[in-house]
ZALO-256943 format. One line per field, with one value per residue: x, y, z of N, C-alpha, C in turn; residue in one letter; residue number from 1. Coordinates in steps of 0.2 Angstrom, whole numbers, plus 5000, padded with zeros to 4 digits. Each point is the difference from the previous one (the first is absolute). Last residue first. Layout:
N
n.c1 (X  ...)
n.c2 (Y  ...)
n.c3 (Z  ...)
ca.c1 (X  ...)
ca.c2 (Y  ...)
ca.c3 (Z  ...)
c.c1 (X  ...)
c.c2 (Y  ...)
c.c3 (Z  ...)
residuo (A  ...)
num (NUM  ...)
This chain:
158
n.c1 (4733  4991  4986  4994  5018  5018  5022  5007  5001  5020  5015  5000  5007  5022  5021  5024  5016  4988  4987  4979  4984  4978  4981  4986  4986  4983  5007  5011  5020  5013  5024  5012  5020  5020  5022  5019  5016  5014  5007  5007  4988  4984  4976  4984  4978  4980  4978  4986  4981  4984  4981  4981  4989  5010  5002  5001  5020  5017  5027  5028  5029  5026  5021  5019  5013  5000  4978  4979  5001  4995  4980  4986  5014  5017  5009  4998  5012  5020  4999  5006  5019  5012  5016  5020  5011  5015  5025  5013  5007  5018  5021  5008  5006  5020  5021  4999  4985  4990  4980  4997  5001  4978  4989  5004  4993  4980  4998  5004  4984  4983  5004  5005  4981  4989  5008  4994  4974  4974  4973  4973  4971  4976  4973  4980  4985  5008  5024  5025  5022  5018  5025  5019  5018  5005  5008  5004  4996  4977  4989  5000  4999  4988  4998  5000  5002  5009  4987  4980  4984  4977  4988  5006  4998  5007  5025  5017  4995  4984)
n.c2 (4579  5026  5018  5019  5016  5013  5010  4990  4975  4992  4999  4981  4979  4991  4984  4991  4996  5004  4999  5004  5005  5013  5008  5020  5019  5004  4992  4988  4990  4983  4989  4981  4993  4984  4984  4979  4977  4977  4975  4993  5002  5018  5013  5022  5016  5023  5018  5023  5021  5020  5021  5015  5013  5021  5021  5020  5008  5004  4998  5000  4999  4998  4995  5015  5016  5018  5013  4997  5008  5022  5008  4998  5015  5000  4994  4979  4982  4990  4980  4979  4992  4989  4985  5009  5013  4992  4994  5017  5009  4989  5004  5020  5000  4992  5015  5024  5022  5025  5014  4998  4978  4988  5003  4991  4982  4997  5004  4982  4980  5003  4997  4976  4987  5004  4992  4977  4995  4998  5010  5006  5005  5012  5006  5019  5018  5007  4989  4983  4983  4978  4988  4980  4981  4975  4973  4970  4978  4994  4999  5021  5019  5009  5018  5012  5019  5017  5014  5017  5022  5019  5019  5023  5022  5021  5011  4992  4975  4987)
n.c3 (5310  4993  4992  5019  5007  4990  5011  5021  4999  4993  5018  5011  4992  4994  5010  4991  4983  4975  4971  4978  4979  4986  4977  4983  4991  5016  5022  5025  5014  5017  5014  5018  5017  5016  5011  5000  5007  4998  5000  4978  4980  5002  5006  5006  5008  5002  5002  4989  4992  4983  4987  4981  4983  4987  4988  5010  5007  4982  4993  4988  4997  4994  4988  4992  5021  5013  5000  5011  5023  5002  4999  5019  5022  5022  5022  5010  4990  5011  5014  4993  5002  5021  5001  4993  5016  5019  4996  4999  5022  5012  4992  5009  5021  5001  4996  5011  5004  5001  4987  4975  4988  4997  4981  4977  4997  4993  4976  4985  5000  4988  4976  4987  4992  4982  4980  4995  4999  5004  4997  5003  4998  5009  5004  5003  5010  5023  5006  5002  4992  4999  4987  4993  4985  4984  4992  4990  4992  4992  4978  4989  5016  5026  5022  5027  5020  5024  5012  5000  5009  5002  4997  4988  4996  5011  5001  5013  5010  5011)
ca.c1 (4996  5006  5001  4995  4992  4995  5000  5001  4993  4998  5002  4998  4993  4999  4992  4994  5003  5004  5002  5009  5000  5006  4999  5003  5003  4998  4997  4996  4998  4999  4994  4998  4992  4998  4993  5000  4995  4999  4996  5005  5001  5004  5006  5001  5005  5002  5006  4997  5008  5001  5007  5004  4993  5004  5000  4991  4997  4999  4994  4995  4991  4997  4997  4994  5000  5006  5006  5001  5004  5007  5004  4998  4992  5001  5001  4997  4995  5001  4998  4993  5000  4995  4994  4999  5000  4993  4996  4999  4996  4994  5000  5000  4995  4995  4996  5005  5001  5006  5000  5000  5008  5004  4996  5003  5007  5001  4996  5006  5005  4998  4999  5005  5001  4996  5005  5009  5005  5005  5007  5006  5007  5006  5006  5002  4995  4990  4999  4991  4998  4991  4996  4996  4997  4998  4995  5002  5007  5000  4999  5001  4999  5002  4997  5002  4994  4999  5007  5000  5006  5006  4997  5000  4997  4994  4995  5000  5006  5006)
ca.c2 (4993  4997  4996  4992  5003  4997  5003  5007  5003  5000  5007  5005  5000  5006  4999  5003  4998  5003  4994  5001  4994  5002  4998  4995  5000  5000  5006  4998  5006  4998  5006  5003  5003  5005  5003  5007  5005  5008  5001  4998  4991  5000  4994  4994  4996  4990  4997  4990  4998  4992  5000  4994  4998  4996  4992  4997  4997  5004  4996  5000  5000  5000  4993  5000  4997  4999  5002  4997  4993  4999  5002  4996  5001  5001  5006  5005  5004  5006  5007  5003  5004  5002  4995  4994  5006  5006  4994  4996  5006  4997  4994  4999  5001  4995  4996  4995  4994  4997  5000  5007  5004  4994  5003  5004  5000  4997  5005  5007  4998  5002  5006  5004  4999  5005  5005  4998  5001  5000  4996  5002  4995  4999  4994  4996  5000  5000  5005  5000  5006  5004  5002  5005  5003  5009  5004  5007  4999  4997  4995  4994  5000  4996  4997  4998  4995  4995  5001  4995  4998  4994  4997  4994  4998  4996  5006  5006  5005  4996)
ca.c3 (5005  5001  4995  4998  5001  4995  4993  5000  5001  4994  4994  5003  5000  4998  5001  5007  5005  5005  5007  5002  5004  5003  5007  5000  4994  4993  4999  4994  4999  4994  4998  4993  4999  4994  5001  4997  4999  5001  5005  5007  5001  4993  5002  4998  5002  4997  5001  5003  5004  5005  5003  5004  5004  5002  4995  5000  5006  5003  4996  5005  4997  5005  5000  4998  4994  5005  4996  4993  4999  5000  4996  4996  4996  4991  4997  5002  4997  4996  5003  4998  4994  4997  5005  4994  4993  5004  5000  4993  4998  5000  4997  4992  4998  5000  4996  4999  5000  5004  5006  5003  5001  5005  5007  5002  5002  5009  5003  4998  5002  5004  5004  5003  5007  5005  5001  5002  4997  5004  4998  4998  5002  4999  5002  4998  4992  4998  5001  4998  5003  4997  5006  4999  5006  5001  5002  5001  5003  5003  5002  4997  4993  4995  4994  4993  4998  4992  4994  5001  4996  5003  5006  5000  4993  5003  4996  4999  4995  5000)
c.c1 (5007  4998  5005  5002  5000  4993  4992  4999  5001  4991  4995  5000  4999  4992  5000  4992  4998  5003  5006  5000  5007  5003  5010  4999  5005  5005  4998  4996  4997  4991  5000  4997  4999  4992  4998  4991  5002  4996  5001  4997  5005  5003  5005  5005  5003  5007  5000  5009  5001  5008  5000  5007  5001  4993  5000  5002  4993  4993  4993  4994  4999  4992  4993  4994  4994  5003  5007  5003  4998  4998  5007  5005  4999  4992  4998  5000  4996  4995  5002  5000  4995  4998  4997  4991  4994  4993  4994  4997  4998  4992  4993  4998  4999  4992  4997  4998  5006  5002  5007  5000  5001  5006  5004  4999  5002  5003  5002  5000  5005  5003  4996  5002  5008  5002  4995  5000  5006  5006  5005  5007  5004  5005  5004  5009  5003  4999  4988  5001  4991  5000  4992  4997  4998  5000  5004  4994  5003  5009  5005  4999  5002  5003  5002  4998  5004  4998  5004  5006  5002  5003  5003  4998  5002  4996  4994  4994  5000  5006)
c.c2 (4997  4993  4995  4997  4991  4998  4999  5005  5006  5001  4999  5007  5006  5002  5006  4997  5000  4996  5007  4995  5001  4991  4999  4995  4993  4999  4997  5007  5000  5007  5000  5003  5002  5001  5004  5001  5007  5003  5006  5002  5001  4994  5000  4997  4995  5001  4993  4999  4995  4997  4992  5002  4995  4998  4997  4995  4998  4994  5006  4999  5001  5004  5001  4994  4997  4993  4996  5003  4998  4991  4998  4999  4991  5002  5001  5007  5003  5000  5005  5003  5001  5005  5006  4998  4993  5000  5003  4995  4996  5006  4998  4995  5002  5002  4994  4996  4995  4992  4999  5001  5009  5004  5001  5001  5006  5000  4999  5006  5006  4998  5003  5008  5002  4997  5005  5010  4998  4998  5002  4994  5002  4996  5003  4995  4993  5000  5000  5008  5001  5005  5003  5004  5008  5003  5009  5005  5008  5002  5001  4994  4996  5001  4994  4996  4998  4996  4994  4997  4994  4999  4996  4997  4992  4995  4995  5003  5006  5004)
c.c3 (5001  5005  5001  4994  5001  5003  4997  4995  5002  5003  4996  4997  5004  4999  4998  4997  5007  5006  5005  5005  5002  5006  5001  5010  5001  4996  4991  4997  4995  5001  4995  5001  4993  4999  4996  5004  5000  4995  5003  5005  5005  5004  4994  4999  4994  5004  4998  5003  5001  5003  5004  5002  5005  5005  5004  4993  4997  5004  5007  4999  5003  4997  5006  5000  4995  4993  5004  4995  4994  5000  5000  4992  4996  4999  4993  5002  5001  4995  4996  5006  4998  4996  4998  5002  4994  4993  5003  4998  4993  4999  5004  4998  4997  5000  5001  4997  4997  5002  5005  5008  5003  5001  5007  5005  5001  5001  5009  5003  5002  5007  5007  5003  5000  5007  5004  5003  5004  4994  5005  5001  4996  4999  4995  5004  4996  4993  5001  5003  4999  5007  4995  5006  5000  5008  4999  5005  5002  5006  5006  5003  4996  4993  4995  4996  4994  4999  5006  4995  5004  4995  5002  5007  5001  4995  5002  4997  5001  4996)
residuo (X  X  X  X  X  X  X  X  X  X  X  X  X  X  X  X  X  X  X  X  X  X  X  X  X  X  X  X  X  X  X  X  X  X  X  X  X  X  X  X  X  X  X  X  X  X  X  X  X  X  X  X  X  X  X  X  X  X  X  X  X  X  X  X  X  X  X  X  X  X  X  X  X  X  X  X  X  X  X  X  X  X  X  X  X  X  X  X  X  X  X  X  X  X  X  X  X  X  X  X  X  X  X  X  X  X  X  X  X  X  X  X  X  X  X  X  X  X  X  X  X  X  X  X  X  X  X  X  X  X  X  X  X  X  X  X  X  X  X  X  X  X  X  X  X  X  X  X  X  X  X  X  X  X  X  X  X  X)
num (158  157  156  155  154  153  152  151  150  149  148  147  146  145  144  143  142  141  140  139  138  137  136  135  134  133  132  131  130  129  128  127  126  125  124  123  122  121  120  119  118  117  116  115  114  113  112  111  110  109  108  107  106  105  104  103  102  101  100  99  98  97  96  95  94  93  92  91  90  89  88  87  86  85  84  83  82  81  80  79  78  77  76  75  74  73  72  71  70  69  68  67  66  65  64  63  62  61  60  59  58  57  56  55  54  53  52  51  50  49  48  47  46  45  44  43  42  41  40  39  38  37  36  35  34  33  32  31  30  29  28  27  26  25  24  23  22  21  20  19  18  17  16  15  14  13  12  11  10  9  8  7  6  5  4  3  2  1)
């Protein structure tokens, strides 16, 4: 899947609940063979990669709609530039970003929920919940990320 052949799937964006619930993290899980990566989605990582499409865009000869929509491009999908990054680089990328290494990790589960808010607009959403020795992981995605995540994790993933 990648350049240096070290990552198996990326899955992105995941996010993370914080404080009861009202705010979220957002995160992508790059899986390499040895270990799950989650790396922080930043104000000033999205900007650069925002900043990056645009140049790109402007090098190519792009006007500025396609600049602008090179950026919007740029924004949807911003977990494919890891698949140039070594392990190293994106845990250097920032400091909030961990990882937790594969033979910890004794569960992967995906349960979809639906849910009604009193104006009757349904939100869907899929919880992951990554159960390793050292800690247990509980993100909610937007998509169905059951497939990637047994592309990554095999039979642990229910």
């Amino acid at each position: 899947m990648s350049g240096n052949g070290n990552i198996i799937a990326i899955v992105g964006p995941l996010n993370k609940p914080k404080l009861m619930g009202l705010a979220n993290d957002s995160f992508t899980l790059v899986v390499t063979k040895e270990q799950s990566i989650l790396a922080k989605l930043t104000s000033d990582i999205m900007k650069s990669v925002v900043e990056e499409a645009r140049q790109k865009a402007k090098q190519e000869g792009k006007g500025f709609f396609g600049q602008w929509g090179s950026q919007i491009t740029g924004g949807m999908n911003y977990t494919q530039r890891y698949l140039s990054m070594t392990p190293e680089e994106i845990l250097k990328e920032s400091p909030a970003n961990f990882s937790i290494p594969n033979s910890s990790i004794s569960s992967v589960e995906v349960k979809y929920r639906e849910n009604n808010d009193d104006d009757g607009m349904g939100r869907s959403e899929w919880k992951v919940t990554i159960e390793a020795y050292s800690h247990k992981l509980g993100l909610r995605c937007n998509s169905d990320p059951k497939d990637e995540l047994k592309k990554a994790y095999g039979e642990i993933v229910k």
